[in-house]
C-alpha positions in Angstrom: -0.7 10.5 -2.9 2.7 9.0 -1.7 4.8 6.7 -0.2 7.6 8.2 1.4 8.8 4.7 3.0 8.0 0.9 4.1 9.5 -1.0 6.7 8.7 -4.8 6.2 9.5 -7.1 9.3 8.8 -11.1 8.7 6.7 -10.3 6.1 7.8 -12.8 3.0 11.1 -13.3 2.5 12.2 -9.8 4.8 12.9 -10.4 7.8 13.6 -6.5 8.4 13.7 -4.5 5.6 13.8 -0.3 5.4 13.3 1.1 2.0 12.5 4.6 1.0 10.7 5.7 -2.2 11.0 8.7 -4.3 8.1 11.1 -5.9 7.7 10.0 -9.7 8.8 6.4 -10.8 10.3 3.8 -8.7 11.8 0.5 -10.2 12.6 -2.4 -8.8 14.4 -4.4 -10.4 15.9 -8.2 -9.7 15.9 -11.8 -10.6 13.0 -13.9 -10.2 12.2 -15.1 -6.7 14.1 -12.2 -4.6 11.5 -10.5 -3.4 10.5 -7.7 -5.4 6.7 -8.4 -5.7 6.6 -9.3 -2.0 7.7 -5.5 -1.3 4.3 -4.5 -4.0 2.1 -6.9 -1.8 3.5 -5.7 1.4 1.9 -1.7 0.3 -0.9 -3.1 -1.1 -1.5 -5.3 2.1 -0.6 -2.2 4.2 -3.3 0.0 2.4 -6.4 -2.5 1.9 -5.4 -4.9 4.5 -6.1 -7.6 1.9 -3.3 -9.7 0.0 -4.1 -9.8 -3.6 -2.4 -12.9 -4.0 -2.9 -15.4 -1.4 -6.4 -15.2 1.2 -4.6 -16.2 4.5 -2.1 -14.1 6.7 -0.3 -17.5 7.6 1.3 -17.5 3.8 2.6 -14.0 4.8 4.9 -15.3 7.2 8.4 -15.4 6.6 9.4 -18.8 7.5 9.2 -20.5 10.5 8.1 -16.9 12.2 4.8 -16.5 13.9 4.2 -12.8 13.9 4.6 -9.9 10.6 4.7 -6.3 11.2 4.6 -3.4 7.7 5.0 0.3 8.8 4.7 2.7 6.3 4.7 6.7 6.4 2.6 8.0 2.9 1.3 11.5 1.8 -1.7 13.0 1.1 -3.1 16.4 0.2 0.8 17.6 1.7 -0.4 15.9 5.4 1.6 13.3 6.6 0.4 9.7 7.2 1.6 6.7 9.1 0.0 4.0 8.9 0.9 0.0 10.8 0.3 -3.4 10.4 0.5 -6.7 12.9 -0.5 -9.8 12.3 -0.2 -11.8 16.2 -1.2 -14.4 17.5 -3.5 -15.4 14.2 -5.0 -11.9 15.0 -4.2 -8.6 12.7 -4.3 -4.8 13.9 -4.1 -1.6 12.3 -3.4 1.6 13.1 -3.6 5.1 11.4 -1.1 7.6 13.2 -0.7 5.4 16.1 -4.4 5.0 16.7 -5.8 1.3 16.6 -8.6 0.8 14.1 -11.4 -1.2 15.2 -13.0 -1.9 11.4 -11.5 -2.7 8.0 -13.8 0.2 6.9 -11.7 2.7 9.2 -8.9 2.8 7.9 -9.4 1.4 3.6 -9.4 4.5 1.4 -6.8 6.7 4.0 -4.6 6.2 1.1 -5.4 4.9 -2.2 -3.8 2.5 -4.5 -4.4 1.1 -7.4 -2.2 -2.1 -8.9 -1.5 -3.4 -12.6 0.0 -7.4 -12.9 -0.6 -9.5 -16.0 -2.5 -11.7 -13.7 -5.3 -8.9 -13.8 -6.1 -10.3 -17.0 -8.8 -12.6 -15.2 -10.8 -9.8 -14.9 -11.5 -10.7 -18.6 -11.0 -14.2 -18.8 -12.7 -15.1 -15.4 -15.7 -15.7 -14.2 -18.3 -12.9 -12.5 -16.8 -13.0 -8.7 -13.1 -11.8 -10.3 -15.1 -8.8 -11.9 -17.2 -8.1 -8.7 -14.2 -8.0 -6.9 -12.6 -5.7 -9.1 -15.8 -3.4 -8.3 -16.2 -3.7 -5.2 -12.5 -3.1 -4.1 -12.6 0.1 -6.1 -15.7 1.6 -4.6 -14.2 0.6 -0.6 -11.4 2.8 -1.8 -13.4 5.6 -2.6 -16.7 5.0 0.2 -15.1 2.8 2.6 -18.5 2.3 4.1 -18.8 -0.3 1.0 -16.7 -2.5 3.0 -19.2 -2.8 5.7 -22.2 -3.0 4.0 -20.7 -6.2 1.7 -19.7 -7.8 5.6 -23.6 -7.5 6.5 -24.4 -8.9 3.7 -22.3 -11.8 3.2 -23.2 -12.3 7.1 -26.7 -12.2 6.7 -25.9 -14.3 3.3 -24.0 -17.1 5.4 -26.9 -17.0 8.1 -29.6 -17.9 5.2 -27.6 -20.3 3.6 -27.6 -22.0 7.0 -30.7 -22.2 7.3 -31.4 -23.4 3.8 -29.0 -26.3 4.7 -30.6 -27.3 8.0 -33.0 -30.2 8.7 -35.8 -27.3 10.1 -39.6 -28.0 9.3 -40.2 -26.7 6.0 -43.1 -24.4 7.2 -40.6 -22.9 9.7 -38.1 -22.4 7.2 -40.7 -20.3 5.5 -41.0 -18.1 7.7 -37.2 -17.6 8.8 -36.3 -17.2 5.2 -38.8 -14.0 4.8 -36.8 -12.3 7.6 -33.7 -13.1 5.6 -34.8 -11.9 2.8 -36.0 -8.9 4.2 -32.2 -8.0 4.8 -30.8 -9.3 1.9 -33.1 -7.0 -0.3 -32.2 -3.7 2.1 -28.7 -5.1 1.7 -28.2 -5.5 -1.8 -30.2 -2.6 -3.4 -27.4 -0.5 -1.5 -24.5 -2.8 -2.7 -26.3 -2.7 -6.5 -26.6 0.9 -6.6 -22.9 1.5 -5.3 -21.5 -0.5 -8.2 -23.9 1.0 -10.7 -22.9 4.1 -10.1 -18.9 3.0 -10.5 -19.7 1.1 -13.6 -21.8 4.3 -15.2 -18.1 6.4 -14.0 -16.1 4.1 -15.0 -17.7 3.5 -18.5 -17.2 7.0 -19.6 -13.4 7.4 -18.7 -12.3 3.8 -19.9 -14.0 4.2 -23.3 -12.1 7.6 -23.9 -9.1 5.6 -23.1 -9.8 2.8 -24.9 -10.6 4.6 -28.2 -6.9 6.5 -27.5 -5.3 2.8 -27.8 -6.9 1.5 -30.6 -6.9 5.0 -32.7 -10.8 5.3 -32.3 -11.6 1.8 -34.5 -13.0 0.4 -31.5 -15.6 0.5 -28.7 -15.7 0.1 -25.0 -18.6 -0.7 -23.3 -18.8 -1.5 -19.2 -22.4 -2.5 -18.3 -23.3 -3.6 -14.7 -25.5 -6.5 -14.9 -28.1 -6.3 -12.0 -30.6 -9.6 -10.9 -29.9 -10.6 -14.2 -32.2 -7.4 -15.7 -31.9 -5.0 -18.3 -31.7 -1.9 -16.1 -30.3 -1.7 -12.7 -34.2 0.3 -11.7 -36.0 -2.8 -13.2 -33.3 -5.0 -10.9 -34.4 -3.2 -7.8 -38.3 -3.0 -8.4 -38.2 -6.8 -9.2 -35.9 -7.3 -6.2 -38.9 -8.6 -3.8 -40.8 -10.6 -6.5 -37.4 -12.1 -7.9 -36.9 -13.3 -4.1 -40.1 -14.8 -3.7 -40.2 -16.5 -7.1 -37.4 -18.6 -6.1 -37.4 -19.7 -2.4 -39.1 -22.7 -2.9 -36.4 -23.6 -5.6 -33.2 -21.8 -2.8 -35.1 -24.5 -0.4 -34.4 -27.2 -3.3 -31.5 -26.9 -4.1 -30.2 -25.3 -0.5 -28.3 -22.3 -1.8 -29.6 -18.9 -2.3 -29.8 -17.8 -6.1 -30.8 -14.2 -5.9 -28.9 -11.5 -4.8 -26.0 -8.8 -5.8 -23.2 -12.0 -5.4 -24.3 -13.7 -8.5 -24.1 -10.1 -10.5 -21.7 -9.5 -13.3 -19.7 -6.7 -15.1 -19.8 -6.9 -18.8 -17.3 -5.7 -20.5 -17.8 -5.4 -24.2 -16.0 -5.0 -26.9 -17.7 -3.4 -30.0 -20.5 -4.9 -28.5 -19.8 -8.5 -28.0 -18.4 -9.9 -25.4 -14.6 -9.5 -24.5 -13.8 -12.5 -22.8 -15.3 -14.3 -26.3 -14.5 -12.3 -29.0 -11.2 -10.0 -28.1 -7.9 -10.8 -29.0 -5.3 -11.2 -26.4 -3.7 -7.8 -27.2 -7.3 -6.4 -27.4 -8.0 -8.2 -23.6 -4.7 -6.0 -22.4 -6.0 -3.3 -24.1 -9.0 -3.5 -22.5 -7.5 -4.5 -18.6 -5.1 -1.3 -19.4 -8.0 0.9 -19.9 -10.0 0.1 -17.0 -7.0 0.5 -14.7 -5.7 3.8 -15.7 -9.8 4.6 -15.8 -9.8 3.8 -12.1 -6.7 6.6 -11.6 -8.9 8.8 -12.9 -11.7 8.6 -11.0 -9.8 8.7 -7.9 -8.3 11.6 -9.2 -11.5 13.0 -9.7 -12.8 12.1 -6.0 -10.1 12.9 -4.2 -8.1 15.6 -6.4 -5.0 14.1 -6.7 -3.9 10.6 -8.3 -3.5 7.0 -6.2 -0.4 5.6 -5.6 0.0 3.0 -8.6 1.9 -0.4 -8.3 2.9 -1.8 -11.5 4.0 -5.7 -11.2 5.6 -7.2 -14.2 3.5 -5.3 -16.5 5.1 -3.6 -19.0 7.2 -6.9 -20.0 3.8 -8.3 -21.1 2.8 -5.0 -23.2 3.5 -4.7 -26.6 5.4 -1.1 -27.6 2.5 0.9 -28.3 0.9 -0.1 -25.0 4.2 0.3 -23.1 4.5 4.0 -24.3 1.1 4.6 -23.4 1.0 3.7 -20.1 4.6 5.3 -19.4 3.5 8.7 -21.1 0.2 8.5 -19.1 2.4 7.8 -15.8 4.8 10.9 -16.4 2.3 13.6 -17.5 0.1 12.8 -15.1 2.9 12.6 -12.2 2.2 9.6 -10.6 4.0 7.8 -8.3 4.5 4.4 -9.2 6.3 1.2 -8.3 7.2 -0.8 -10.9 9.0 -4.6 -10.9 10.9 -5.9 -13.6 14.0 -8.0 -14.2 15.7 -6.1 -16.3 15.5 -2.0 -16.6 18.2 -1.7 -19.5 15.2 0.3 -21.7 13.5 2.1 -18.8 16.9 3.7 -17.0 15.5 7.2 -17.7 12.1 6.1 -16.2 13.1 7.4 -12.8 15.2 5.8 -9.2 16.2 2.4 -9.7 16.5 0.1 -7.0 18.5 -3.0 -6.6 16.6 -6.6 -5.0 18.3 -9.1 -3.6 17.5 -12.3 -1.8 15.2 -10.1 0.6 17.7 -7.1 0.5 17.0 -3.2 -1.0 19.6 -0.8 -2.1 19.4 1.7 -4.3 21.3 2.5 -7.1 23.3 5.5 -7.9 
């Protein structure tokens, strides 16, 4: 999968910018605060239709403007894609070859993408809804169908909670609450079984990668953590009883406390927890394995690697994690993006691009 090109109108700090990209490795390089990341966030927003760094189109704006428009043209599988991007009038439309897309699900998973910032870190040092996230965004890449079923059940999700909030006779509540639970069970076995299935996947590639960087002294293990039960089959038998058990305690306390959205991903390191026990360089050891992990499974879905955006990352890496993830980029053939400030050690990377207070050229 490629970019050939981006065109970024009032998006950030471009007010109407036309770059294009080359196959291999792309590098952006600048100061601070001119705009490279915005051009990684502009793909990635272009691709997902999600911002990984802010939740609200509005922040997207350049300033003072009231509308954004991306266009991009990508490759995949040697066809040609184009893909758009408005946000109007506090409304957003996309379209796929100049068709209109009526659903995030229609379009997420055209092309794939997969990004790397130091930030990612979280997925360690966070709490369960960072790692969740990082699930559930991977599997809508791969069965975009995810993306609806997680909007029917955070809708059905928002309805109960209502109801658990409202002054509604108790013995009426009872009854409403049965019907939601009824969907939030149908719901979330679905949801659970999609990221069990990822986690299993991703378990076995991120471990092989994991026991590359640390010369086979150390073990990765990525468990999906299901109702808060051993197995994910124990998690769904118990799903009805587990629901059941608490209402009278959701009613309580007016929240609901069973379901997929209070699930975790463990990631363990020589079996204790990463997030407790692992060293900083150990955490990036561990982020870094888990991303390039995700390549591969794409790879493996789709037969041929994601697009991969790289932002900031390899000044946080030490050396021997640098290396790694630049030999891993150039045998594999990926097309990446990467941002830095400097590219004095990376020249013969690959095409090196010049950012400037919201301006692209590249270099020669």
């Amino acid at each position: 999968m490629m970019i050939n090109n981006i065109r970024l109108q009032n998006f950030r700090n471009y007010e109407d910018e036309f770059v294009q990209f080359m196959p291999g490795t792309n590098i952006l390089i600048g100061d601070n605060g001119q705009g490279k990341t915005n051009i990684i966030e502009g793909i990635y927003y272009l691709l997902t239709g999600k911002s990984y760094r802010v939740r609200r189109e509005q922040e997207l704006l350049r300033w003072e403007q009231s509308e954004f428009h991306l266009y991009g043209d990508f490759l995949i599988n040697h066809h040609k894609v184009a893909l758009e991007s408005h946000y109007k009038d506090k409304k957003k439309m996309v379209k796929v070859n100049k068709v209109s897309c009526q659903r995030l699900s229609d379009f997420v998973g055209t092309i794939n993408v997969i990004f790397f910032s130091p930030d990612d870190l979280v997925m360690i040092k966070g709490g369960p809804s960072e790692r969740r996230r990082f699930l559930d965004l991977h599997i809508a890449q791969m069965r975009p169908g995810h993306v609806s079923l997680l909007n029917a059940y955070n809708k059905v999700l928002q309805q109960k909670s209502a109801l658990l909030k409202s002054y509604t006779e108790k013995s009426f509540k009872y009854s409403q609450l049965q019907l939601w639970n009824e969907q939030i069970i149908e719901l979330g076995e679905k949801i659970i079984l999609n990221r069990a299935d990822l986690t299993q996947r991703l378990q076995d590639v991120a471990n092989h990668i994991y026991g590359d960087l640390s010369s086979k002294k150390e073990n990765l293990q990525v468990l999906y953590s299901a109702l808060g039960k051993r197995t994910v089959t124990e998690a769904i038998s118990e799903f009805p009883n587990l629901m059941n058990d608490k209402l009278e305690q959701e009613i309580e306390r007016q929240m609901v406390l069973v379901g997929p959205h209070r699930d975790d991903l463990q990631i363990l390191l020589n079996n204790k927890s990463g997030r407790l026990y692992a060293s900083q360089g150990q955490q990036r050891s561990l982020v870094l394995s888990m991303k390039l992990a995700e390549l591969e499974l794409i790879r493996q879905e789709k037969g041929e690697y994601p697009l991969l955006l790289l932002d900031d990352v390899l000044s946080e890496l030490d050396r021997f994690r640098r290396d790694y993830l630049i030999k891993f980029i150039e045998s594999s053939h990926i097309q990446t993006l990467i941002t830095m400030t400097s590219a004095d050690n990376h020249l013969e990377l690959g095409t090196l691009y010049r950012v400037e207070r919201g301006h692209i050229r590249r270099e020669t």
